[in-house]
C-alpha positions in Angstrom: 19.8 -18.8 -45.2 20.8 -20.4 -42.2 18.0 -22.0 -39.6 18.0 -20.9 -36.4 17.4 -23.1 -33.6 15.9 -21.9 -30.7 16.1 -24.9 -28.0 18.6 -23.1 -25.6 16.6 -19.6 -25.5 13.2 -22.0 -25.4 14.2 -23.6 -22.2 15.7 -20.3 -20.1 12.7 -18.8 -21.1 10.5 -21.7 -19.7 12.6 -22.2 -16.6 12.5 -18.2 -15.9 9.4 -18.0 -15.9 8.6 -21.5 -14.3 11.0 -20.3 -11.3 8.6 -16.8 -11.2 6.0 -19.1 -10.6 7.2 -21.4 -8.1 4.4 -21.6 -5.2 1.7 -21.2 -7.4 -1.3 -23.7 -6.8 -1.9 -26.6 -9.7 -0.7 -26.1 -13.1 0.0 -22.6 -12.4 3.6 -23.5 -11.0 4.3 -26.5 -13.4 2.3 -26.0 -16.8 4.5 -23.1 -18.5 1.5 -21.3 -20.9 -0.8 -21.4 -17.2 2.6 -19.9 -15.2 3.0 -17.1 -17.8 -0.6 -16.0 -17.8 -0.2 -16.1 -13.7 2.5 -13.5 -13.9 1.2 -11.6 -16.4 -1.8 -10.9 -14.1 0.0 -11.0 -10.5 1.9 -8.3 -12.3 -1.1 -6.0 -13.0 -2.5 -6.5 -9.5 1.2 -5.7 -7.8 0.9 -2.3 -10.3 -2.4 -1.3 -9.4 -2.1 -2.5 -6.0 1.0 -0.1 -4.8 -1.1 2.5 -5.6 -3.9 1.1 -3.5 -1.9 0.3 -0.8 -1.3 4.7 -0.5 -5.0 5.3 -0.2 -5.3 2.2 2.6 -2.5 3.7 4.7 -3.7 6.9 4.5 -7.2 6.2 5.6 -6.0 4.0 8.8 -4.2 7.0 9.4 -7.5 8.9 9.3 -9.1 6.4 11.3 -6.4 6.3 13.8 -6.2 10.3 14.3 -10.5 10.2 14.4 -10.6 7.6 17.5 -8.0 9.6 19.2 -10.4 12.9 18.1 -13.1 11.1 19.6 -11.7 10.8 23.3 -11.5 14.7 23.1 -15.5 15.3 21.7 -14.2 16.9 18.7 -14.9 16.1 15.3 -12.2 14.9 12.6 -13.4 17.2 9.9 -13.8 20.4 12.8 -10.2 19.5 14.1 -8.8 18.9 10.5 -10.4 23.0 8.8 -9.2 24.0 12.6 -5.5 22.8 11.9 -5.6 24.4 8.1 -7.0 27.7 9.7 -4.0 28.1 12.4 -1.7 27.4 9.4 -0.3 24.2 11.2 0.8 21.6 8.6 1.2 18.4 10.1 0.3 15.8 7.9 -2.1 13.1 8.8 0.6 10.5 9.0 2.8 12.0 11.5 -0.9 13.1 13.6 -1.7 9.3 13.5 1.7 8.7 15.0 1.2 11.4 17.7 -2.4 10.1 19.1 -1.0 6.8 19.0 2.5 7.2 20.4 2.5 10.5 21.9 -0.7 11.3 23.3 0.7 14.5 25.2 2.0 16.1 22.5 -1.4 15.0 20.7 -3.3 16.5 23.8 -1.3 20.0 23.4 -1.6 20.0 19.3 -5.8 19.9 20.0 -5.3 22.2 22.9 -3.7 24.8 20.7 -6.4 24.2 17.7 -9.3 24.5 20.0 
């Protein structure tokens, strides 16, 4: 049986994932075994992270459509049951938009809820 060598696919391999790496801080970016375990990791916290980063936007949005809410001296949660009474679906993304873009078409939106 013939030997395989493996010295080509050894080195791509190192210098793929020593590239990946590049910007790291200490051995992370130069020792190869350190670089690895770095991605390995940064790649679990990008995963979990992207569906972190949903819950974050959707609470600024929250926060954005409350202080706007606020101005009025009406309640988030009483303006929110309000909106799903009426049957108006806006969602709270494009409301977040409106009290911080559009205030006039925010200040007809309560009007009509109220």
């Amino acid at each position: 049986m013939s030997r395989v060598k493996k010295g080509v696919n050894a080195l791509k391999t190192r210098r793929n994932v020593l590239r990946a790496a590049k910007g790291y801080r200490y051995r992370r970016s130069t020792n190869e075994a350190a670089a690895y375990e770095a991605l390995v990791h940064a790649g679990a916290y990008a995963f979990a992270h992207r569906r972190d980063k949903k819950g974050d936007r959707r609470s600024l949005a929250i926060t954005k459509v409350n202080a706007a809410l606020d101005a009025k001296g009406i309640s988030y949660s009483k303006f929110m049951g309000a909106m799903k009474k009426k049957g108006i679906l806006i969602d709270r993304k494009i409301l977040a938009e409106l009290a911080q873009h559009e205030p006039a078409t925010f200040d007809r939106l309560v009007a009509e809820v109220q």
